[in-house]
Biopython code that builds the backbone (N, CA, C, O; Angstrom):
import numpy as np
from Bio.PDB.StructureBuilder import StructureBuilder

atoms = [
    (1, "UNK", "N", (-90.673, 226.066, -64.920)),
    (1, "UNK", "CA", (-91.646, 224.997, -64.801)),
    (1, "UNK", "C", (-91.104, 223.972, -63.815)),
    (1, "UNK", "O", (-89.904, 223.703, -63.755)),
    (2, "UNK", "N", (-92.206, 223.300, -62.896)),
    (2, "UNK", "CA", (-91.417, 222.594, -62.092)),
    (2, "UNK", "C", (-91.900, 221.454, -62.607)),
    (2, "UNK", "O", (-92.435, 221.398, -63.715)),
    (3, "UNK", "N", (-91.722, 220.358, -61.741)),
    (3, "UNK", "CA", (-92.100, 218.952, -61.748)),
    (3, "UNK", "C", (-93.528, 218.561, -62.017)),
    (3, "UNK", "O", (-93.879, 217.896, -62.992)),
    (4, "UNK", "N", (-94.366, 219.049, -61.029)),
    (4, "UNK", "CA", (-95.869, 218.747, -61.175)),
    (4, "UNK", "C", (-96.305, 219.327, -62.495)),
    (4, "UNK", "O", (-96.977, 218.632, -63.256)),
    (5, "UNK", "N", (-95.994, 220.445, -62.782)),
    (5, "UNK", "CA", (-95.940, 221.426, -64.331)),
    (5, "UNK", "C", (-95.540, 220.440, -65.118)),
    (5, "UNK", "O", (-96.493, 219.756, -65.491)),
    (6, "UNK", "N", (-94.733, 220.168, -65.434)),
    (6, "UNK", "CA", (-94.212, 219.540, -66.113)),
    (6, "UNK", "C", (-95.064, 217.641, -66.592)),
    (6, "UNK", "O", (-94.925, 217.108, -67.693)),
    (7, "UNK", "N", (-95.745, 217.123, -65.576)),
    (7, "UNK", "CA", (-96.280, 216.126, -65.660)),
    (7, "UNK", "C", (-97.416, 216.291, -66.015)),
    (7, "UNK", "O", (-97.955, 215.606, -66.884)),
    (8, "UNK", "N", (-98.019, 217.331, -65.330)),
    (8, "UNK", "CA", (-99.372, 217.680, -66.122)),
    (8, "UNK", "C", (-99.071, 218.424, -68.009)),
    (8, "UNK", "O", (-100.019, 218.361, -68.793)),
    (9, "UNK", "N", (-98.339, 218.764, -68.263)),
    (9, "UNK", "CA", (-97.990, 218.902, -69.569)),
    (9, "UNK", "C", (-98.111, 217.716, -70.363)),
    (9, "UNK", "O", (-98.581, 217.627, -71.498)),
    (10, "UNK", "N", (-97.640, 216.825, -69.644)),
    (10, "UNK", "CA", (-97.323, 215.320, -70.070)),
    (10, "UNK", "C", (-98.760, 214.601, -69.978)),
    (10, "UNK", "O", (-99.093, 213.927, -70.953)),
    (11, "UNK", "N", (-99.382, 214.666, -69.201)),
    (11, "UNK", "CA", (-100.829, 214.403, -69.191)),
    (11, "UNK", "C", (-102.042, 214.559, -70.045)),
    (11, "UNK", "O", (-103.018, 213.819, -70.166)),
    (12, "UNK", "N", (-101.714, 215.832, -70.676)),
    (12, "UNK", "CA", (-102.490, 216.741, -71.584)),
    (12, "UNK", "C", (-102.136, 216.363, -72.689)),
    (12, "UNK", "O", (-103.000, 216.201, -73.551)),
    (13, "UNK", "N", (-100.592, 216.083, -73.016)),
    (13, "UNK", "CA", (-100.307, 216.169, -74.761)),
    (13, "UNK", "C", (-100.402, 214.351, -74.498)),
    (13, "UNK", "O", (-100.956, 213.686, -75.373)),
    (14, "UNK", "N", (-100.000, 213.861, -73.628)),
    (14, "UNK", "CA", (-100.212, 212.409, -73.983)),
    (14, "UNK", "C", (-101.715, 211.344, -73.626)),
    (14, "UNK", "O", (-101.940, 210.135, -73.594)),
    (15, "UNK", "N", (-102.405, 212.454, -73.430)),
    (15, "UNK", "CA", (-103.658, 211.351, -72.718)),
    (15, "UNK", "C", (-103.688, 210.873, -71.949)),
    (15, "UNK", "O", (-104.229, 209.768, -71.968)),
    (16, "UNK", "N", (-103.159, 211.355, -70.831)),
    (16, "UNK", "CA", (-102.990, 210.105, -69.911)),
    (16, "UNK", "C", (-103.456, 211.227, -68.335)),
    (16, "UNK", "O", (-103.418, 212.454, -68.242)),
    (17, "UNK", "N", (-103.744, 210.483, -67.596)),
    (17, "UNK", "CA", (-103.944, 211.071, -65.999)),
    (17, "UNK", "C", (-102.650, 212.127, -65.407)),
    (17, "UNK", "O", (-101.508, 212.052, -65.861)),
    (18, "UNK", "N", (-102.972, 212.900, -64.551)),
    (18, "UNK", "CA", (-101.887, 213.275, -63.916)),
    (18, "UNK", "C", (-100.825, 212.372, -63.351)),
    (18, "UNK", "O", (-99.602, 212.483, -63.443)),
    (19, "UNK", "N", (-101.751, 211.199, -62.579)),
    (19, "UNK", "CA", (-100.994, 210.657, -62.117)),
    (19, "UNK", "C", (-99.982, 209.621, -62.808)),
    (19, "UNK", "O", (-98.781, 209.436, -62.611)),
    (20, "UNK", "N", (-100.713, 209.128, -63.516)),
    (20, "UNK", "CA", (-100.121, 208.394, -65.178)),
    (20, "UNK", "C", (-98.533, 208.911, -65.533)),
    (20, "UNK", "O", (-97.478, 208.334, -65.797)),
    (21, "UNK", "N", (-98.953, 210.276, -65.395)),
    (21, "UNK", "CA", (-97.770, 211.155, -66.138)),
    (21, "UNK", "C", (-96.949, 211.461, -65.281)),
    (21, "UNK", "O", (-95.918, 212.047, -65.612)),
    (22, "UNK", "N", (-97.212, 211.139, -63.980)),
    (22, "UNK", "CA", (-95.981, 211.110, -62.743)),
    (22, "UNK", "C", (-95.380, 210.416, -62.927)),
    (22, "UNK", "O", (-94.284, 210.584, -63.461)),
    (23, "UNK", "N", (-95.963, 209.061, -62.467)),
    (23, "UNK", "CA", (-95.204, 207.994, -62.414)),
    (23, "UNK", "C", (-94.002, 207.547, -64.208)),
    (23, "UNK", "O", (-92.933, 206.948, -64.322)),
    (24, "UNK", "N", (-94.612, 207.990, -64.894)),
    (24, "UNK", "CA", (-93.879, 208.046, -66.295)),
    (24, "UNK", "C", (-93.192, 209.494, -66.495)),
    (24, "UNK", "O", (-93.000, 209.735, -67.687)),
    (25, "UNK", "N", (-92.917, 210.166, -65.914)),
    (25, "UNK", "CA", (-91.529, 211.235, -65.451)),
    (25, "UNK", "C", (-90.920, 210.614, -64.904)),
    (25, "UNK", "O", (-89.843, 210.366, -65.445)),
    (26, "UNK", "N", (-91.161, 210.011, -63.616)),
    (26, "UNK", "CA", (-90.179, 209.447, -62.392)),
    (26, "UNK", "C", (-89.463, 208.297, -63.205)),
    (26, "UNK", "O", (-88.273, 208.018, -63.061)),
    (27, "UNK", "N", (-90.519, 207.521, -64.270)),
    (27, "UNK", "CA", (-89.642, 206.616, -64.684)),
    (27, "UNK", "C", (-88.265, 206.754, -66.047)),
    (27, "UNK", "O", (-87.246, 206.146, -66.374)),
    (28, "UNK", "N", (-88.923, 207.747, -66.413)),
    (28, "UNK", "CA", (-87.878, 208.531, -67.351)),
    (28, "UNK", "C", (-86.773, 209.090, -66.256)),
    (28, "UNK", "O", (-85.661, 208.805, -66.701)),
    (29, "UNK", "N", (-86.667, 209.747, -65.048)),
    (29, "UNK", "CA", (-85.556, 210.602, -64.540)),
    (29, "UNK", "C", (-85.161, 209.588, -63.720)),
    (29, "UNK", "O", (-83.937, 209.565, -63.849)),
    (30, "UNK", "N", (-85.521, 208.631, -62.857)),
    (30, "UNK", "CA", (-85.000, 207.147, -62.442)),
    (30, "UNK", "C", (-84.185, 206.666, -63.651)),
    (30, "UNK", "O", (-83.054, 206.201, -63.510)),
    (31, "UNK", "N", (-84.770, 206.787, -64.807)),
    (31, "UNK", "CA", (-83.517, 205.600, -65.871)),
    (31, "UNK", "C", (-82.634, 206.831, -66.358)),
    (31, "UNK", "O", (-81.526, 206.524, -66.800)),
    (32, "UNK", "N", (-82.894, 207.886, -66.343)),
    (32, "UNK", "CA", (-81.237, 208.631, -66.991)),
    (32, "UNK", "C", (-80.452, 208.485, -65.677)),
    (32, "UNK", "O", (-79.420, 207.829, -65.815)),
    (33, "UNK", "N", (-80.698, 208.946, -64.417)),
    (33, "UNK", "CA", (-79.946, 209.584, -63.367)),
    (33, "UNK", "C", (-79.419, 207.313, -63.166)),
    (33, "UNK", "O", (-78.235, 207.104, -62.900)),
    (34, "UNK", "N", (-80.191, 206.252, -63.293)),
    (34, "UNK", "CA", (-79.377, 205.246, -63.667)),
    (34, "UNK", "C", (-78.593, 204.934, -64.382)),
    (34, "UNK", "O", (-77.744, 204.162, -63.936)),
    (35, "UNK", "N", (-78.509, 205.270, -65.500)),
    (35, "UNK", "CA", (-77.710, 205.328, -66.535)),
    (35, "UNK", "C", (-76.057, 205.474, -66.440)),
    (35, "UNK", "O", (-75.059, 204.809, -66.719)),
    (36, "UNK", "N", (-76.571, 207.401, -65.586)),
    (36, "UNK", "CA", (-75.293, 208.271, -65.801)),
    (36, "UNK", "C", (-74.260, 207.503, -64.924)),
    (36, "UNK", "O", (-73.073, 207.748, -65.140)),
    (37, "UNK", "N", (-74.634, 206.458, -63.804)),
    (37, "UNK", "CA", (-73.496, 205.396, -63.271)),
    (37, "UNK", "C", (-72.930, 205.208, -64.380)),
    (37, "UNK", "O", (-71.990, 206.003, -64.365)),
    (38, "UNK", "N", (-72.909, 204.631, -65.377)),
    (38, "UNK", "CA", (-72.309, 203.354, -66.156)),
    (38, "UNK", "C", (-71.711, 204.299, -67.744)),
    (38, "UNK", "O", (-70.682, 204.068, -68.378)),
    (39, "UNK", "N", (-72.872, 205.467, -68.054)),
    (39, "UNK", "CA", (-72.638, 205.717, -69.774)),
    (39, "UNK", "C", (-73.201, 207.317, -69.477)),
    (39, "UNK", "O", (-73.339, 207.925, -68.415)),
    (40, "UNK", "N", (-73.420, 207.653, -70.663)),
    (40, "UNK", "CA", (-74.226, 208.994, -71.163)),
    (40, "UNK", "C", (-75.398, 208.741, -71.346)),
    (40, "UNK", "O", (-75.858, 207.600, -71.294)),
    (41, "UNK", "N", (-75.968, 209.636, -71.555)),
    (41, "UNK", "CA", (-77.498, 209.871, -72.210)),
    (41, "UNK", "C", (-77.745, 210.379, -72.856)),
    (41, "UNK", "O", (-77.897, 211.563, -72.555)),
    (42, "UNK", "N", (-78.021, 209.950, -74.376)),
    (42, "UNK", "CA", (-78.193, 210.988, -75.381)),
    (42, "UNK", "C", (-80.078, 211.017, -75.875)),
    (42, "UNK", "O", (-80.929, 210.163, -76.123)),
    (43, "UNK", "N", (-80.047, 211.849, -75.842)),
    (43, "UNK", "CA", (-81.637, 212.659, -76.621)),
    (43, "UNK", "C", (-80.805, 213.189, -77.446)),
    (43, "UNK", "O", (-80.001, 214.106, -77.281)),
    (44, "UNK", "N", (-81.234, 212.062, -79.044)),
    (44, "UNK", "CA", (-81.046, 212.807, -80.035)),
    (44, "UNK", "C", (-81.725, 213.884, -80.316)),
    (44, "UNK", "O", (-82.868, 213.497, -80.557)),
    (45, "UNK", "N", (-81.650, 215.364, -80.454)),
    (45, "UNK", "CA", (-82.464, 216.522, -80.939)),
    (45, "UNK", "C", (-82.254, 217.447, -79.369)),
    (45, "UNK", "O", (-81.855, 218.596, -79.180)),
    (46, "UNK", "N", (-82.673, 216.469, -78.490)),
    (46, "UNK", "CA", (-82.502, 217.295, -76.764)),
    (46, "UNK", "C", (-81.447, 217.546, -76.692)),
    (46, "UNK", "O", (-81.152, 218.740, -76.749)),
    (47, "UNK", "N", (-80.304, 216.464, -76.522)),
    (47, "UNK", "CA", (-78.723, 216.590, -75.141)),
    (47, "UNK", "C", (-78.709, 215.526, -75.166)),
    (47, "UNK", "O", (-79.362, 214.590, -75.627)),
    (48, "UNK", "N", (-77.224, 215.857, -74.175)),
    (48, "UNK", "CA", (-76.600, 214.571, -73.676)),
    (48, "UNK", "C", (-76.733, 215.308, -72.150)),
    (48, "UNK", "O", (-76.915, 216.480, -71.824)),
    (49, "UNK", "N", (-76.532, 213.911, -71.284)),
    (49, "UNK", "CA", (-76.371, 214.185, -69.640)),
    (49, "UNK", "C", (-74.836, 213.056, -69.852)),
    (49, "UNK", "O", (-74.686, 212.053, -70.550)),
    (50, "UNK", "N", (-73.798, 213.844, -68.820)),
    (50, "UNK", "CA", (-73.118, 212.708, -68.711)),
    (50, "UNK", "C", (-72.240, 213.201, -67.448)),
    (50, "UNK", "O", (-71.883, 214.299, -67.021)),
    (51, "UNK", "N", (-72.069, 211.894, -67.070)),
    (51, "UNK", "CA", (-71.377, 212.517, -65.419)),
    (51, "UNK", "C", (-69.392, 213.037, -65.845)),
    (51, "UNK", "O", (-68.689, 212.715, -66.803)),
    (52, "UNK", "N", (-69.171, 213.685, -64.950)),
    (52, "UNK", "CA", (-67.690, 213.993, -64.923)),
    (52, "UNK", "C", (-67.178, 214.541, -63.515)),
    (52, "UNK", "O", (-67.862, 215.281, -62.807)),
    (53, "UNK", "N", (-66.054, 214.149, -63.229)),
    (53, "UNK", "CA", (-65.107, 214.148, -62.183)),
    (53, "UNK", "C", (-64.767, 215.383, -61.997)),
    (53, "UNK", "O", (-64.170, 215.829, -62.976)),
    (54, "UNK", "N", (-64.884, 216.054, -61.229)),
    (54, "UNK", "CA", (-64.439, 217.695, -60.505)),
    (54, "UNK", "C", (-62.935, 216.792, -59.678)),
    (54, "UNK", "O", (-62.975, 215.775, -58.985)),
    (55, "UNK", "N", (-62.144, 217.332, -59.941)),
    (55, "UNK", "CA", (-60.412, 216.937, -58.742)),
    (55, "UNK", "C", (-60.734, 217.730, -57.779)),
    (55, "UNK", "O", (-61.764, 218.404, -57.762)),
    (56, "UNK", "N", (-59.798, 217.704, -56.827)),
    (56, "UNK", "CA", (-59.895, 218.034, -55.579)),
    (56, "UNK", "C", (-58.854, 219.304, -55.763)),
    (56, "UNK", "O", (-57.680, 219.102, -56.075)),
    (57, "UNK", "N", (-59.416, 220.713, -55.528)),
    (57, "UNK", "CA", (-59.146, 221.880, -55.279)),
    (57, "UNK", "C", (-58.890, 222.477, -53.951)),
    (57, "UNK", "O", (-59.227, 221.722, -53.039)),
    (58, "UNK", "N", (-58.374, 223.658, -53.555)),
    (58, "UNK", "CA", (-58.483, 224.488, -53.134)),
    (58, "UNK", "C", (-59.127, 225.642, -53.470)),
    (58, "UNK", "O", (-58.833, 226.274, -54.485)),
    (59, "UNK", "N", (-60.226, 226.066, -52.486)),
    (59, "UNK", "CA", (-61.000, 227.462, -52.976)),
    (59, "UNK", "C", (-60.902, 228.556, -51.869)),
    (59, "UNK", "O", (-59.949, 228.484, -51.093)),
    (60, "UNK", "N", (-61.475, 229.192, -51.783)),
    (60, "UNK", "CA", (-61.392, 230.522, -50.232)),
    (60, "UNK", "C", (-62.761, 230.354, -49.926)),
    (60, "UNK", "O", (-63.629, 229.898, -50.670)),
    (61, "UNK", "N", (-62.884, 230.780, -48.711)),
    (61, "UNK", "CA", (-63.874, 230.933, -47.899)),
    (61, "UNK", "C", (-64.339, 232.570, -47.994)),
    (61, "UNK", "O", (-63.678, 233.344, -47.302)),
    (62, "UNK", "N", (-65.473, 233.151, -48.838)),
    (62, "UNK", "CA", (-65.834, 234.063, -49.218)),
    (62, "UNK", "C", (-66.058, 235.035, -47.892)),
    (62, "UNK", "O", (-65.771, 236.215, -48.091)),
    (63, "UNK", "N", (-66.453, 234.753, -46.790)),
    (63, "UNK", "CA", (-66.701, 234.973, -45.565)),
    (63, "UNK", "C", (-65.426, 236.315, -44.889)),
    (63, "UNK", "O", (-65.481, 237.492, -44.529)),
    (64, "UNK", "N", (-64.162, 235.014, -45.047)),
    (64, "UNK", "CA", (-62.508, 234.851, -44.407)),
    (64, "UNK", "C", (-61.467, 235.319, -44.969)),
    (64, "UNK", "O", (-60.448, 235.939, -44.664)),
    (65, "UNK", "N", (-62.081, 234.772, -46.077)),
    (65, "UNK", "CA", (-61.064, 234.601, -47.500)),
    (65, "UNK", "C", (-59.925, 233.708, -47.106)),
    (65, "UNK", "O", (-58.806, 233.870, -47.593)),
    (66, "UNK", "N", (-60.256, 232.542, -46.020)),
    (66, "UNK", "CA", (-59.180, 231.944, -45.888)),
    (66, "UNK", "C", (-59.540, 230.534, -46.720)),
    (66, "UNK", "O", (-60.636, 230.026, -46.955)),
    (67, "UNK", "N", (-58.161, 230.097, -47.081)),
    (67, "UNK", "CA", (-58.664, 229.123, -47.818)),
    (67, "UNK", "C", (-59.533, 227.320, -47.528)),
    (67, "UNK", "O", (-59.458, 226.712, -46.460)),
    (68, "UNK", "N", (-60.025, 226.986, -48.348)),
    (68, "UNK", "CA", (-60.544, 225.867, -47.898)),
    (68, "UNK", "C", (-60.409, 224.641, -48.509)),
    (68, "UNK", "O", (-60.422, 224.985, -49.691)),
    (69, "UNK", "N", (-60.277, 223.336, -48.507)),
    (69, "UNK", "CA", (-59.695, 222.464, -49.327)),
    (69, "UNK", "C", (-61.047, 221.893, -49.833)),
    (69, "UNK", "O", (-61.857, 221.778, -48.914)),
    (70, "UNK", "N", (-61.498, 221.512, -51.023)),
    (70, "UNK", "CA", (-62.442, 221.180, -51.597)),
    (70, "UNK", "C", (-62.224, 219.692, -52.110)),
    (70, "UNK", "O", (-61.142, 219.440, -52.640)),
    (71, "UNK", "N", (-63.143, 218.724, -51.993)),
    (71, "UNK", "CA", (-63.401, 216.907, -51.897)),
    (71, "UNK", "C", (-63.419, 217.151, -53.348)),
    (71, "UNK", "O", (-63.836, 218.115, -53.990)),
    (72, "UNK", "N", (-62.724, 215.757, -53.808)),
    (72, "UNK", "CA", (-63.194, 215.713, -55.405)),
    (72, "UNK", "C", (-64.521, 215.313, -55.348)),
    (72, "UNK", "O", (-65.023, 215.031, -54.260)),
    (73, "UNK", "N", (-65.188, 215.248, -56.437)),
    (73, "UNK", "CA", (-66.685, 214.910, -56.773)),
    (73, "UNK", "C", (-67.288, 214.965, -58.067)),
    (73, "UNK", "O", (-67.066, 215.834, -58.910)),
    (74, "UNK", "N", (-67.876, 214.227, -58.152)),
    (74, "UNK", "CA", (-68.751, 214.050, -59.492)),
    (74, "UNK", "C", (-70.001, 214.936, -59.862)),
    (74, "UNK", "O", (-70.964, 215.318, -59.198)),
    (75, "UNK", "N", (-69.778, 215.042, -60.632)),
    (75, "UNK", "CA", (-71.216, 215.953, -61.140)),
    (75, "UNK", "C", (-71.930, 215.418, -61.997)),
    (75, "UNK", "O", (-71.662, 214.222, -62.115)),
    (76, "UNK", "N", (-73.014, 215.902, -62.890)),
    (76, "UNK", "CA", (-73.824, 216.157, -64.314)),
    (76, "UNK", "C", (-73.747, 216.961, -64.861)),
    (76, "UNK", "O", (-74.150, 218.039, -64.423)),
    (77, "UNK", "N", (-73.134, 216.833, -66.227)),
    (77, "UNK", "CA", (-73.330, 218.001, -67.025)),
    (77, "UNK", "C", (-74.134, 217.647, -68.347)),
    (77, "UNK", "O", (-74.422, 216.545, -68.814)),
    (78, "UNK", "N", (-74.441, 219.102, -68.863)),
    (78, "UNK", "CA", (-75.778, 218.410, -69.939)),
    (78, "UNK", "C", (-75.220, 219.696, -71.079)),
    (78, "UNK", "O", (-75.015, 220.896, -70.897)),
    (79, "UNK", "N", (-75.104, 218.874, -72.222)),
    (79, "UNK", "CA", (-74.757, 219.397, -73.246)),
    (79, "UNK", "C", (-76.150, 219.543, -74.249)),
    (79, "UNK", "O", (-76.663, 218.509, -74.677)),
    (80, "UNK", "N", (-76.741, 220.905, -74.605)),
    (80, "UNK", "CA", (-78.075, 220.826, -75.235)),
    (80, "UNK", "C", (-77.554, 220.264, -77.269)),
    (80, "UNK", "O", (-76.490, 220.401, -77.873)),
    (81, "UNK", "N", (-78.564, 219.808, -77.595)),
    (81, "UNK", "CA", (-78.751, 219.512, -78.641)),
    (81, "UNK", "C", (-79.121, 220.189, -79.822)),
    (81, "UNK", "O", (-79.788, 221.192, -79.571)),
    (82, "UNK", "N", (-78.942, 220.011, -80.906)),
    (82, "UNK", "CA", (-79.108, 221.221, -82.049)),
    (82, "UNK", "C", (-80.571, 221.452, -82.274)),
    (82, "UNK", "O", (-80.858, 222.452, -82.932)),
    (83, "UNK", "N", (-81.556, 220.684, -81.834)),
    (83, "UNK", "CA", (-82.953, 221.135, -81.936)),
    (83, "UNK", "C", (-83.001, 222.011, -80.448)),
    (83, "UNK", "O", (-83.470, 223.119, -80.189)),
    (84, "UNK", "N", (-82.501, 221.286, -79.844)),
    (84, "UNK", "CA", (-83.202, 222.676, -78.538)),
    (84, "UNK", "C", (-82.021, 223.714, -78.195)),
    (84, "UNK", "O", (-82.391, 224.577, -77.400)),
    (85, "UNK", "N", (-80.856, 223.811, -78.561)),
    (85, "UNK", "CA", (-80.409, 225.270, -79.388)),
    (85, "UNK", "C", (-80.634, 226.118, -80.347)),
    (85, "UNK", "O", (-80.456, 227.333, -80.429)),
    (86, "UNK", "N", (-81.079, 225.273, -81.120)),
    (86, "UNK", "CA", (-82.226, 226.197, -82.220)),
    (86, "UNK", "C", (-83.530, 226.861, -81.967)),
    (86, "UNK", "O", (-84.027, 227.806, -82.579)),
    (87, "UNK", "N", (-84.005, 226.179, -80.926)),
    (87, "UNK", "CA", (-85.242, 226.235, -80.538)),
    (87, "UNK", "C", (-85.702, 227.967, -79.176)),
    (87, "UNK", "O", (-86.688, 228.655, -78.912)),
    (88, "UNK", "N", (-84.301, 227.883, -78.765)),
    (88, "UNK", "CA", (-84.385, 229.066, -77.773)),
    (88, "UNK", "C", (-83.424, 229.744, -78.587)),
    (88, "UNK", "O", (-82.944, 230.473, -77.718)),
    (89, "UNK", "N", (-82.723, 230.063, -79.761)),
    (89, "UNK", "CA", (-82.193, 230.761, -80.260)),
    (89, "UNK", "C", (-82.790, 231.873, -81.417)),
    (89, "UNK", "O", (-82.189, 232.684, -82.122)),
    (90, "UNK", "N", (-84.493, 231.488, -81.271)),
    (90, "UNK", "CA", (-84.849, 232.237, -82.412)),
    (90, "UNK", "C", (-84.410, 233.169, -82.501)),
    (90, "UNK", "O", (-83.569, 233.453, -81.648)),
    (91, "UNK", "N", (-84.729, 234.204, -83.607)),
    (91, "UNK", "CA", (-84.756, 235.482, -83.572)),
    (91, "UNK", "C", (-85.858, 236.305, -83.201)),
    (91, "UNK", "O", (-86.772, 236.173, -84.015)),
    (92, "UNK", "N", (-86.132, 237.137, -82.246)),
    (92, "UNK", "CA", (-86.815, 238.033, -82.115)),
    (92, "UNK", "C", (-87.444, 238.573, -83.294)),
    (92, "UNK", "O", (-86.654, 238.847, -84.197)),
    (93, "UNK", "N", (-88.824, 238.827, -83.547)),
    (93, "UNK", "CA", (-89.614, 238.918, -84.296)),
    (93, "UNK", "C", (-89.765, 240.948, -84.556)),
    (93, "UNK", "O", (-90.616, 241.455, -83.824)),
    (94, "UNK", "N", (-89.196, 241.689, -85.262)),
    (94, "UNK", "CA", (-88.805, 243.379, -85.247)),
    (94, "UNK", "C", (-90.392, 243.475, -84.480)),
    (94, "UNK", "O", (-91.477, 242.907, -84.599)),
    (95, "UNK", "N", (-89.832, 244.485, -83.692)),
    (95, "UNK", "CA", (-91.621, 245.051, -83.386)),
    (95, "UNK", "C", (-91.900, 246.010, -84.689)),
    (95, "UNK", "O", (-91.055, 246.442, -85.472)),
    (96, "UNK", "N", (-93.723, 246.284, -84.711)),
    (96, "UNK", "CA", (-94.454, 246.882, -85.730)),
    (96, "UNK", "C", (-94.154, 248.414, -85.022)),
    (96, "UNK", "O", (-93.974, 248.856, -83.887)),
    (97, "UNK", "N", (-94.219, 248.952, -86.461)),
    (97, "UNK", "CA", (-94.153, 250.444, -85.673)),
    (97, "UNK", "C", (-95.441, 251.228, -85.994)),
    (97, "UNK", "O", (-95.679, 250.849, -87.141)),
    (98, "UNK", "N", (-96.367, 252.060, -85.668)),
    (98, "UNK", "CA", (-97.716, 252.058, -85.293)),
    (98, "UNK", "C", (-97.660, 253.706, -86.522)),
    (98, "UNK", "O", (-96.937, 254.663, -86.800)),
    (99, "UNK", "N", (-99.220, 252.966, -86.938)),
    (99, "UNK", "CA", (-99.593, 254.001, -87.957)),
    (99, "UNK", "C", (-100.049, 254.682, -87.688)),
    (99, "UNK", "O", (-100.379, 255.559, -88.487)),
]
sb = StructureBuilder()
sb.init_structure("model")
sb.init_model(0)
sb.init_chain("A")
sb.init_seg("    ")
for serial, (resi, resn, name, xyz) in enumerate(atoms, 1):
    if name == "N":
        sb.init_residue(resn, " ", resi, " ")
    sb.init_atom(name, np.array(xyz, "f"), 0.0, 1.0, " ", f" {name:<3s}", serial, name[0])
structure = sb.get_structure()
């Protein structure tokens, strides 16, 4: 699902316009991706988002295989939550076997 998917979802279950439901995504992913400067983000039931420091490596050049020196850098990582690990963990439902 992408973005526009995703807002029109938001449109439908919340009443509101497409466009309604843009601008109230953008303002939800504007305040986490603000956030992750300063703290975490927790969705109780969703995740957490929280930034962390990659050090500065050496890797190879898949190409060469010669090596290449890699910049430290920050990332996002997102740890899912016990409702939405539960949630894609169902169990498969046995198939029927035909009379």
């Amino acid at each position: 699902m992408r973005k526009p998917e995703l807002a029109a979802v938001i449109a439908e279950k919340a009443d509101l316009t497409k466009e309604k439901a843009n601008v109230v995504l953008n303002a939800i992913l504007d305040s986490i991706t603000g956030a992750l400067d300063k703290d975490t983000v927790t969705l109780v039931g969703f995740g957490t988002f929280e930034k962390r420091h990659r050090g500065a490596r050496t890797g190879k050049n898949p190409q060469t295989g010669e090596p290449v020196k890699i910049k430290a850098s920050n990332t996002v990582a997102f740890k899912p939550g016990k409702n939405l690990r539960d949630s894609v963990n169902v169990p498969a439902k046995p198939a029927k076997k035909g009379k």
